[in-house]
C-alpha positions as CSV (number, residue, x, y, z in Angstrom):
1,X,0.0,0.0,0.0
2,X,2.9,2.5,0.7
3,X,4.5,1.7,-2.4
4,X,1.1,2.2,-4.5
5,X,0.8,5.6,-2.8
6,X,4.3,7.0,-2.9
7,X,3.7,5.8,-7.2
8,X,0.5,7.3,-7.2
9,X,2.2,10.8,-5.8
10,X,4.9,11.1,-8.0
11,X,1.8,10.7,-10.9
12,X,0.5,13.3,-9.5
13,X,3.6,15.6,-9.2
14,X,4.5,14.5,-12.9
15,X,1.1,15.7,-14.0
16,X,1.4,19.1,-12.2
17,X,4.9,19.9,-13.8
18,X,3.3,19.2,-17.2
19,X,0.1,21.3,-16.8
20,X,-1.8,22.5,-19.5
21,X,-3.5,25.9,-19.2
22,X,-7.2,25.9,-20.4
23,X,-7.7,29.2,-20.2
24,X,-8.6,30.7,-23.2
25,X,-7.6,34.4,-22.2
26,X,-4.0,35.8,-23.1
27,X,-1.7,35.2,-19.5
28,X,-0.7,39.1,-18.6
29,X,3.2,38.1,-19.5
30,X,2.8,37.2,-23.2
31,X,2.4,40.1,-25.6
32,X,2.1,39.9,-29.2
33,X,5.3,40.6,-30.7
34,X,4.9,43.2,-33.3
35,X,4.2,45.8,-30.4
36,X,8.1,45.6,-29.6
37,X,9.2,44.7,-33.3
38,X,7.1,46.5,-35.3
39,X,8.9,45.4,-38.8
40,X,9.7,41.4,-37.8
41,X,8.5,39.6,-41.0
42,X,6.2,37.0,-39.4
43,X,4.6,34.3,-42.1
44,X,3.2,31.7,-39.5
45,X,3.4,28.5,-40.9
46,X,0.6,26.5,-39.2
47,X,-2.0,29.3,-40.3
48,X,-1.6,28.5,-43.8
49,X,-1.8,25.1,-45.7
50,X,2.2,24.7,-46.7
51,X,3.3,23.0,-43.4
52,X,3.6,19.3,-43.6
53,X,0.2,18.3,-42.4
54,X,-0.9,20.0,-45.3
55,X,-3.8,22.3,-43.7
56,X,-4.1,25.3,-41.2
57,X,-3.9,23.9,-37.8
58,X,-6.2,24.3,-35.0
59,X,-5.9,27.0,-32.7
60,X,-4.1,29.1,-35.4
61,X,-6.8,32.1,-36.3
62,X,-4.1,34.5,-37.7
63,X,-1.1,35.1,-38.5
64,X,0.2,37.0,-35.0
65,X,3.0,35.6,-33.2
66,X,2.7,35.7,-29.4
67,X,5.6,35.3,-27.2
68,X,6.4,36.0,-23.5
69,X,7.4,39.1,-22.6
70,X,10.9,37.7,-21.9
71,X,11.6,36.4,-24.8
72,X,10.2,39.0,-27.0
73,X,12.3,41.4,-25.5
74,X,15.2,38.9,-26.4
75,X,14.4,38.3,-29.7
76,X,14.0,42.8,-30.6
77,X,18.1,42.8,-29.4
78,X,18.3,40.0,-32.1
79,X,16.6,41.6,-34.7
80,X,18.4,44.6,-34.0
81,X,21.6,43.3,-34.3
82,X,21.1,41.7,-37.6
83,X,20.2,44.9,-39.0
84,X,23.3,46.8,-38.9
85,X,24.5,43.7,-41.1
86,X,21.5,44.9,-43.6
87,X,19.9,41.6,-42.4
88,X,16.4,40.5,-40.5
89,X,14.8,38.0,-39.2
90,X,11.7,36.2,-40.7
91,X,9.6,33.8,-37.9
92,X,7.9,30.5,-38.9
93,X,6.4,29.7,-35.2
94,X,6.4,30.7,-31.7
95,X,3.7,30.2,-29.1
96,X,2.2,27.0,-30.3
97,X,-1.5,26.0,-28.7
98,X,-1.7,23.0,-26.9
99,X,-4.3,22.4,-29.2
100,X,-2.4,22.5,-31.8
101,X,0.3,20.1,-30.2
102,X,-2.6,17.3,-30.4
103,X,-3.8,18.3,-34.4
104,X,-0.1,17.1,-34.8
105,X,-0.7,13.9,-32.8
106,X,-4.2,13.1,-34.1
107,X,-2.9,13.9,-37.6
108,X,0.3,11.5,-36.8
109,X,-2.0,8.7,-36.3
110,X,-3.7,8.7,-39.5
111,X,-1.2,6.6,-41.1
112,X,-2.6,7.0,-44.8
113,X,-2.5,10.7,-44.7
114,X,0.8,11.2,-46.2
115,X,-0.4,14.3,-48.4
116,X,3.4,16.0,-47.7
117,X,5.1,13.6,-47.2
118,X,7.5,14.1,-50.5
119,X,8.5,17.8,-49.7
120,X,8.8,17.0,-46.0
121,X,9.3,13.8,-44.4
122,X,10.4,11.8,-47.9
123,X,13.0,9.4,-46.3
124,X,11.1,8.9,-42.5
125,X,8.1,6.5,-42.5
126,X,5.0,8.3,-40.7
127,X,4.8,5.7,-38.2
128,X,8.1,6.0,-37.1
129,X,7.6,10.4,-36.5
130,X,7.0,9.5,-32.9
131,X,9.8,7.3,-32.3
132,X,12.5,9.5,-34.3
133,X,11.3,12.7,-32.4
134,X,9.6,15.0,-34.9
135,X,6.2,14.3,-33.5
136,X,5.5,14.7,-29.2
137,X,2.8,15.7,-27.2
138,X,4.1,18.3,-25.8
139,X,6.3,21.2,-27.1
140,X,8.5,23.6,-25.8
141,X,6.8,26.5,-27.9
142,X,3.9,25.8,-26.3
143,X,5.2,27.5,-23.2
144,X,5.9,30.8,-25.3
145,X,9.5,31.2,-25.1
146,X,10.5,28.9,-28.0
147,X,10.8,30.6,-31.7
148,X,11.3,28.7,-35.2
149,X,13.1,31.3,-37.8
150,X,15.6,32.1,-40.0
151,X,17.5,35.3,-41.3
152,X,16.5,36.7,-44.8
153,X,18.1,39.8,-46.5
154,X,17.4,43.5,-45.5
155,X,17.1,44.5,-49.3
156,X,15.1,41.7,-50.8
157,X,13.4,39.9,-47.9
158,X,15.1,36.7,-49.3
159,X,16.1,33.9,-46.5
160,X,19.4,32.9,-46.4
161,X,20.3,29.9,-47.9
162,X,20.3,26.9,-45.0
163,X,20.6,23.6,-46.5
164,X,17.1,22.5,-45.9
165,X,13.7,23.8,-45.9
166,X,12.0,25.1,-42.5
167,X,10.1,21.9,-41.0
168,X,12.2,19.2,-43.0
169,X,11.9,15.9,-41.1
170,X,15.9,14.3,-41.7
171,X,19.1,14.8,-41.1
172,X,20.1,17.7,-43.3
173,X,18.2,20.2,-41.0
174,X,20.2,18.7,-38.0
175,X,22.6,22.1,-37.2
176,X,25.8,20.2,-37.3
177,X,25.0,18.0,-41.1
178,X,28.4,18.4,-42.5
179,X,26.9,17.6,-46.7
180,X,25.7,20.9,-47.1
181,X,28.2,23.9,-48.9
182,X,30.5,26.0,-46.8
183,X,28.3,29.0,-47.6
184,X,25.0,27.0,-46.1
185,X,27.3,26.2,-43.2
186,X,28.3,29.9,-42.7
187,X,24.8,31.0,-42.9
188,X,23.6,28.3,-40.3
189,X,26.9,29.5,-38.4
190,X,25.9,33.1,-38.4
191,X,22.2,32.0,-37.1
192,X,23.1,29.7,-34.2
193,X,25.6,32.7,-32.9
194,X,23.3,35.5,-32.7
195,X,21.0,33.8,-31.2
196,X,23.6,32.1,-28.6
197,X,24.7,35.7,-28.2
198,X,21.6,37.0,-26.8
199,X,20.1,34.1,-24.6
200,X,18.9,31.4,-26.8
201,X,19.7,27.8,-27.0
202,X,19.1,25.6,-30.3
203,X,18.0,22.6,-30.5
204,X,20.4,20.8,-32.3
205,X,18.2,18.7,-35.1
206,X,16.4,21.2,-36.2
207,X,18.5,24.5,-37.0
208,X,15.8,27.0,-36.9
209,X,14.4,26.1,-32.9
210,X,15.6,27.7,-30.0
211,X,14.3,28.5,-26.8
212,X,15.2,31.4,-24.4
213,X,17.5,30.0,-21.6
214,X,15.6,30.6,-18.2
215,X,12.4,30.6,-19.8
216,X,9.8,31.9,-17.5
217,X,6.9,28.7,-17.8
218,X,9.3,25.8,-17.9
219,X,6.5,23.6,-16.9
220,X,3.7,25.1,-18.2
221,X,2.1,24.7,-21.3
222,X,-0.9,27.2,-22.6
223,X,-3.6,26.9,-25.0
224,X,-5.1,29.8,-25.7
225,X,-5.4,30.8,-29.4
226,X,-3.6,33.1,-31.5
227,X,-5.7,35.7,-33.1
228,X,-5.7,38.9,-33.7
């Protein structure tokens, strides 16, 4: 009986260091980051139908990215830096719904529906997403301090060439891949710096992720939509 009770606590403690937040309403520390970067070129991946699920996913009713305040305020000394090199940033995701962490799950399931699978995912087998570690039920950007980008030119709002498209499911997005050119390497270089340089850590198989270090919800993750 002791032992079924001590296991039956640290369920319980598990579960409450992996809440979800229902509420609906914006939490008073995330802000919508074109009130401190007014010019970030935000295209939201997940509110439009080129994304590998191959539809807008739920919870995603415009294209506004939300952050916390922290990491907002992080990402404007980026931006900021970038610019005296006459470059920018351009943001693919950043607060991600809970809700639509389980589109991604539900949508994982459904074996048949391999509707991008060529442009994304052509060399992994859907069934094994899970097990490889592009598919999870939870996500760190669903605790608003994570941000998926890239840096495109100041001049022609072009993205610098990485080695492999935002979102690709394989090795050749992993930041380290060593069989892409020395220029591709250069530009992931200069990414992974600036970002270091001001407080973010990447994740290292996908070169676009990284989260702000001491990120103020750790262990929460929200759910409220993002819309206007």
């Amino acid at each position: 009986m002791k032992f079924y009770k001590n296991s039956l606590f640290l369920l319980l403690v598990c579960y409450s260091l992996l809440a979800v937040r229902q509420d609906n309403s914006i939490p008073k520390d995330f802000i919508k980051v074109s009130e401190v970067i007014p010019d970030l070129n935000v295209e939201l991946k997940y509110y439009s139908t080129h994304n590998f699920v191959g539809d807008t996913i739920e919870g995603y009713k415009s294209n506004t990215l939300y952050l916390t305040k922290a990491a907002a305020t992080q990402l404007k000394l980026v931006h900021d830096y970038l610019q005296n090199e006459n470059l920018c940033l351009k943001v693919y995701d950043g607060y991600r719904p809970q809700r639509a962490v389980n589109h991604f799950v539900r949508w994982a399931r459904q074996i048949n529906d391999t509707l991008k699978k060529s442009e994304f995912y052509p060399d992994v087998k859907k069934r094994n997403l899970f097990k490889e570690g592009y598919i999870a039920s939870k996500s760190g950007h669903s605790r608003g301090s994570t941000v998926d980008l890239t840096i495109i030119s100041g001049e022609t709002g072009i993205p610098l060439d990485m080695g492999s498209a935002f979102d690709f499911f394989g090795e050749a997005s992993w930041v380290d891949y060593q069989n892409i050119t020395e220029q591709q390497k250069l530009n992931r270089k200069k990414l992974q710096d600036v970002m270091l340089k001001f407080g973010f850590r990447n994740y290292p198989k996908e070169w676009w992720h990284f989260t702000l270090r001491g990120e103020p919800f750790p262990d929460t993750f929200f759910n409220f939509e993002i819309a206007e």
